[in-house]
C-alpha positions in Angstrom: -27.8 5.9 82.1 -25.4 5.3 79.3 -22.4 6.8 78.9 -20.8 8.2 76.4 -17.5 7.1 75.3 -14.4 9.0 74.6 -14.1 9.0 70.7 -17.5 10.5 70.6 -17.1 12.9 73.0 -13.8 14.0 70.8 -15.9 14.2 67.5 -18.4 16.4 69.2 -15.6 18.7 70.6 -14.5 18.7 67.3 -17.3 19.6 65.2 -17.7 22.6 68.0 -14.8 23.9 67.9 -15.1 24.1 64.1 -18.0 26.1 64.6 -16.4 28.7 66.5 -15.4 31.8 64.5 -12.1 32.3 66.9 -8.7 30.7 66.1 -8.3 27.9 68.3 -4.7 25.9 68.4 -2.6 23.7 71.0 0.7 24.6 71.0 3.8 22.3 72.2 6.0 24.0 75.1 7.9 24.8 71.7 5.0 26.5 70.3 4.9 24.3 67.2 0.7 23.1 66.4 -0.2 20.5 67.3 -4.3 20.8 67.0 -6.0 23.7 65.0 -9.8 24.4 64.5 -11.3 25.5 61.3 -11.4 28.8 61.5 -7.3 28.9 62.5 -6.7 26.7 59.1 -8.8 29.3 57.0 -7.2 32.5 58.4 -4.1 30.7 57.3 -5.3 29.9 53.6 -3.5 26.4 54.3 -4.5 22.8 54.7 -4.0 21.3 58.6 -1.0 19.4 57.0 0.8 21.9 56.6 0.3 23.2 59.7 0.2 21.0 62.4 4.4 20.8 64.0 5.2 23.7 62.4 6.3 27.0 64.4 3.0 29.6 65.2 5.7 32.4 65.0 6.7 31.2 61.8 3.5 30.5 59.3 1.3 33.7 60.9 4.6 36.3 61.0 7.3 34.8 58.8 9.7 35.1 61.4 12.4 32.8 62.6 12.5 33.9 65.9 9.4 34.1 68.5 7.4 37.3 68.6 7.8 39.9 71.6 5.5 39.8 74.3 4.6 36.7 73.1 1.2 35.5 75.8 1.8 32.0 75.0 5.7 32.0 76.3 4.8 34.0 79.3 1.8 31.5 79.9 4.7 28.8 79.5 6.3 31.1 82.2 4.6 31.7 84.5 1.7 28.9 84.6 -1.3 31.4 84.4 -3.4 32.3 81.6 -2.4 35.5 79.8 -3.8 37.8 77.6 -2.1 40.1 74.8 -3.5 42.5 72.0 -1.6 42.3 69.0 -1.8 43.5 65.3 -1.3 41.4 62.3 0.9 42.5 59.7 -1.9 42.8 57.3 -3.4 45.6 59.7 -6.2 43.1 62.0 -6.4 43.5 65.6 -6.7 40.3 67.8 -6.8 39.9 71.4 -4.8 36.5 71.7 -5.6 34.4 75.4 -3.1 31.6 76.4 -4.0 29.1 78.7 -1.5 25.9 79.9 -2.7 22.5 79.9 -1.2 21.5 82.9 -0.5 17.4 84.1 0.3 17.0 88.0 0.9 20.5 88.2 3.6 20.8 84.6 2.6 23.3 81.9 2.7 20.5 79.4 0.8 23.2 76.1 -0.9 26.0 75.5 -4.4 26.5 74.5 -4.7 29.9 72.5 -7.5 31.5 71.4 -7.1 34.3 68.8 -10.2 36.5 69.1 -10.7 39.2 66.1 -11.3 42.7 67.3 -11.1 44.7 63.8 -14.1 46.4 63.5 -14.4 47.2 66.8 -10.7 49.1 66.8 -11.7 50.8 63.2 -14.8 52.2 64.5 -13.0 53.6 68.1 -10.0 54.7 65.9 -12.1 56.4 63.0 -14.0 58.5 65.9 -11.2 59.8 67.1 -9.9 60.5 63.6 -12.9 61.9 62.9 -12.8 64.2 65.8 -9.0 65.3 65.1 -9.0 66.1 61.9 -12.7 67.8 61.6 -11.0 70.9 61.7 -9.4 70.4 59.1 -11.7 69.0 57.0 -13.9 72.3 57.5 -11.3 74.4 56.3 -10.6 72.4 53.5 -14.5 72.3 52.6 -14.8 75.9 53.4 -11.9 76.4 50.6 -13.9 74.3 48.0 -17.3 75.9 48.9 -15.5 79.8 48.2 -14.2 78.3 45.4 -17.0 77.1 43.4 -19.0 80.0 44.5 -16.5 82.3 42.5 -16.1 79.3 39.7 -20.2 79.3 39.2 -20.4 83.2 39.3 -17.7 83.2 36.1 -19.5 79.7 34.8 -22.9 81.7 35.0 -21.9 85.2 33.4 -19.8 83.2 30.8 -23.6 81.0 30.2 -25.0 84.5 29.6 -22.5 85.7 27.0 -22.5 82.4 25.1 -26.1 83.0 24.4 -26.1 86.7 23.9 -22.9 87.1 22.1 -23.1 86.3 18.0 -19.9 87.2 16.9 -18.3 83.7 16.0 -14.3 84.3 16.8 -15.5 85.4 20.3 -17.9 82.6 20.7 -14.8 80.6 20.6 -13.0 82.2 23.4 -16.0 81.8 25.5 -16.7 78.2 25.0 -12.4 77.6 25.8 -13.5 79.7 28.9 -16.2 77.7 30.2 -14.3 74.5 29.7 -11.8 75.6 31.7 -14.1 76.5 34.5 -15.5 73.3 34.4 -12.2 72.1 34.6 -11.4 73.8 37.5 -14.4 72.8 39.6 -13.7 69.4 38.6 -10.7 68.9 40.2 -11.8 70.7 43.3 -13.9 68.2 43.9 -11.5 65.3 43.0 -8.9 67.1 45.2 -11.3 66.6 48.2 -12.3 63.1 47.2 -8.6 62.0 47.3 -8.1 63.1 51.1 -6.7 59.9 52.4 -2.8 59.5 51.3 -0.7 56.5 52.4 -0.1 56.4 56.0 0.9 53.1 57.4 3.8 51.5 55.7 4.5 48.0 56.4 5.5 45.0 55.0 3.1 42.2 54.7 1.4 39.5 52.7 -1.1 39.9 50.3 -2.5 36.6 50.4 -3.1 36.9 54.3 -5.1 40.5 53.7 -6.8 38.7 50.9 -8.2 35.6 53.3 -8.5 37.9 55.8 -11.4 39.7 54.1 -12.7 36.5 52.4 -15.7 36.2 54.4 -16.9 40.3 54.1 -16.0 40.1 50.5 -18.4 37.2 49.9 -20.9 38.9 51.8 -21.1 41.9 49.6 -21.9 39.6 46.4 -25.4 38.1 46.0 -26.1 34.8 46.4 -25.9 35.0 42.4 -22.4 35.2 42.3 -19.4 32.6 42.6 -16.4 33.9 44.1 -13.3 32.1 43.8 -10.1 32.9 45.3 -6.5 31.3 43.6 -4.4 32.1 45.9 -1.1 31.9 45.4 1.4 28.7 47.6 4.1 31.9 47.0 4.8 34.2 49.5 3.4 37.4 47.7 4.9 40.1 50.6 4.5 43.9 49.3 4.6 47.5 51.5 2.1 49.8 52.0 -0.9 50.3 54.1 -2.9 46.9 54.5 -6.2 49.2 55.3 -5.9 51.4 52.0 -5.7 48.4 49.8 -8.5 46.5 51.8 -10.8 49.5 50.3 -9.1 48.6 46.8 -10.7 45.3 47.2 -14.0 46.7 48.6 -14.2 48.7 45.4 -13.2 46.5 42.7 -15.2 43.8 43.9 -18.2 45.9 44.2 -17.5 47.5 40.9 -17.4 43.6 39.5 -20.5 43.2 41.5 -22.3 45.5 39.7 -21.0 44.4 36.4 -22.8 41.3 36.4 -26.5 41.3 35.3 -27.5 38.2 36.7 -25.5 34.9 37.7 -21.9 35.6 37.2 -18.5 34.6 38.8 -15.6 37.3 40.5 -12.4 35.5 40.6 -9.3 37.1 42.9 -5.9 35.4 42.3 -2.3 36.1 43.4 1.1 35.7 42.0 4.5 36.2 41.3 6.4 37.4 38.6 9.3 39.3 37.3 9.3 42.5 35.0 12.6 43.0 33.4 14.5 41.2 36.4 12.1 43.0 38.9 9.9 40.7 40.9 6.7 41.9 41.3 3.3 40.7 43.0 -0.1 40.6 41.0 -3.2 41.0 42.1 -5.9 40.0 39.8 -9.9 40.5 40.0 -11.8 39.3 36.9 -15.6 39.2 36.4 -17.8 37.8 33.9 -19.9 40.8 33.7 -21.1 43.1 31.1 -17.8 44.2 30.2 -16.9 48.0 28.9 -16.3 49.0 25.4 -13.0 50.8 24.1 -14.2 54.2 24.9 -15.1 53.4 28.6 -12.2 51.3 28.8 -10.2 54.7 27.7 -11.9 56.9 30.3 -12.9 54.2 33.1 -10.0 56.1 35.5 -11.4 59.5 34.6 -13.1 61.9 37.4 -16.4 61.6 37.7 -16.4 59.5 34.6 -19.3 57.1 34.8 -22.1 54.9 33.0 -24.2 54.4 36.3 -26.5 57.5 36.6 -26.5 56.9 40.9 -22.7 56.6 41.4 -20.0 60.1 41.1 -17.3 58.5 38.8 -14.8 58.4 41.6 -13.7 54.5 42.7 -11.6 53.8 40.3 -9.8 57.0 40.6 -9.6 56.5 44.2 -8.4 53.0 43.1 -5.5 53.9 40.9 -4.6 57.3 43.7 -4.0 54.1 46.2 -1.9 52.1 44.1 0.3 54.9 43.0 1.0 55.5 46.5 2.1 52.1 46.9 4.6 52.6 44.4 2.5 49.8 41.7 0.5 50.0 38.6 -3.0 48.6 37.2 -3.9 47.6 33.9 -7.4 46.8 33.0 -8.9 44.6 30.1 -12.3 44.0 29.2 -14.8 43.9 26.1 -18.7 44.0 25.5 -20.3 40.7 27.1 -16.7 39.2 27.9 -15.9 40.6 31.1 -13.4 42.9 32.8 -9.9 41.7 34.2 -8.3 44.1 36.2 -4.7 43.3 37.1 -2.7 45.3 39.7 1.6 45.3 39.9 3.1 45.6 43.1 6.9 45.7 43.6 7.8 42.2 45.5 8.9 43.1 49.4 11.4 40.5 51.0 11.3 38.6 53.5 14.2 40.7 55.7 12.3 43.9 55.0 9.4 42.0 57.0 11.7 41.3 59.9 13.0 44.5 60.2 9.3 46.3 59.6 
């Protein structure tokens, strides 16, 4: 039976350990990289030469020091393979496993594998959200629901007069009255569509939340669509709550999505830049969709504002509610058959923030 030699059995390992949706790495007993699979290099949003002898601690947390409760330094420890839960700075949940690679007994590395457990935390941690605050939520729905009961009895008997009434002065008054009831019952329901405020402040890198997604963002375009990430080789660190602007992204990118009539391209890029001596960190999302003429460009953050019959008007409100709350700002351009470029301003974070986050 022949046997196969060594340098193929390496390429195999290889080409399965690329095709293993965990982050695999070797670590030194320093805990610099020495070997890194596929899916480690992408998470990253770097090439393997800049990885490989560089500090673990250092490219995934920007820190200068090791990280607390590190598994792979206890594994270094204590010989045994150790397991640790730990959240990324950009709000994902991994269970990371350390096992040594031992020679005549010596821990001489660590093999780590970084298994993703995001979803699975969102959906245990939304349930028990769910169940907390459904109390309040009834309350608050009870509120809106009393409200517009009283707001469509004026709306109707204010109908009634418009249509019975001739005099012209008081015709007037009535239309300025039913304006403002619909006014009124408007921003009920915006009030409940804005429940979530920011709740998780932290300092972290865009880019990372950016790649991090790259995969489920893909997913929600059609095979149709190119999307292209241009990333920036800048740190691009902001505050705020990594899970708020991850439904930013959802939306904008399914807003784009829906812009584009049949083959089309969604671009996402990053940068740096300063505003009168201010650093800040852009986030751009262009499409080359239908594009929006000036009067929808005017009134595209408007409640319930909206040129799609099935959708309520309020992403982009939702949108620019979120950034506010990060303290940023968002401009959008876009004309008829030319696209839409929607670019959001952060205030730059810094490095020292991170490390004391």
């Amino acid at each position: 039976m022949e046997k196969l030699n060594f340098k193929i059995i390496e390429k195999y390992l290889t080409n399965i350990f690329n095709h293993i949706e965990h982050s695999l790495a070797i670590l030194d007993k320093n805990l610099n990289i020495q070997w890194c699979n596929k899916a480690y290099v992408e998470r990253l949003g770097m090439i393997p030469e800049d990885i490989l002898d560089k500090k673990c601690y250092s490219l995934w947390h920007k820190k200068i020091t090791p990280c607390e409760d590190c598994p792979c330094i206890k594994s270094l420890i204590t010989g045994n393979t150790e397991i640790k839960e730990k959240i990324s700075p950009e709000g994902r949940h991994y269970v990371l496993i350390a096992i040594p690679l031992k020679e005549d007994g010596e821990t001489k590395a660590i093999f780590e594998i970084g298994r993703e457990i995001t979803e699975k935390k969102i959906l245990n941690e939304t349930l028990r959200e769910s169940i907390k605050l459904q109390g309040i939520y009834e309350i608050i729905d009870n509120f809106a629901h009393q409200f517009n009961n009283i707001f469509n009895g004026i709306y109707g008997f204010a109908q009634l007069l418009k249509h019975t009434t001739k005099d012209k002065d008081s015709l007037v008054f009535i239309e300025k009255l039913i304006n403002s009831i619909e006014r009124g019952s408007k921003f009920i329901k915006t009030l409940l569509s804005l429940k979530a405020t920011l709740s998780v402040k932290k300092v972290f890198d865009l880019n990372f939340l950016i790649l991090s997604f790259k995969e489920m963002l893909k997913d929600m375009a059609s095979e149709k669509i190119n999307m292209e990430f241009l990333i920036s080789n800048e740190e691009c660190l902001i505050k705020g709550d990594p899970m708020h602007l991850r439904e930013v992204l959802y939306e904008l990118v399914e807003n784009a999505k829906n812009s584009i009539l049949d083959r089309g391209v969604i671009s996402i890029s990053t940068e740096k830049i300063k505003i009168d001596s201010e650093e800040k960190v852009v986030l751009k999302i262009s499409d080359t969709g239908k594009g929006m003429n000036e009067e929808t460009l005017k009134r595209c953050f408007e409640p319930f504002f909206t040129n799609e019959p099935r959708r309520f008007g309020l992403g982009l409100t939702i949108v620019k509610h979120i950034i506010q709350e990060h303290k940023g700002f968002i401009e959008v351009e876009s004309s008829p058959s030319k696209g839409t470029t929607i670019k959001i301003f952060f205030p730059s974070a810094t490095l020292q923030q991170a490390q004391d986050t």
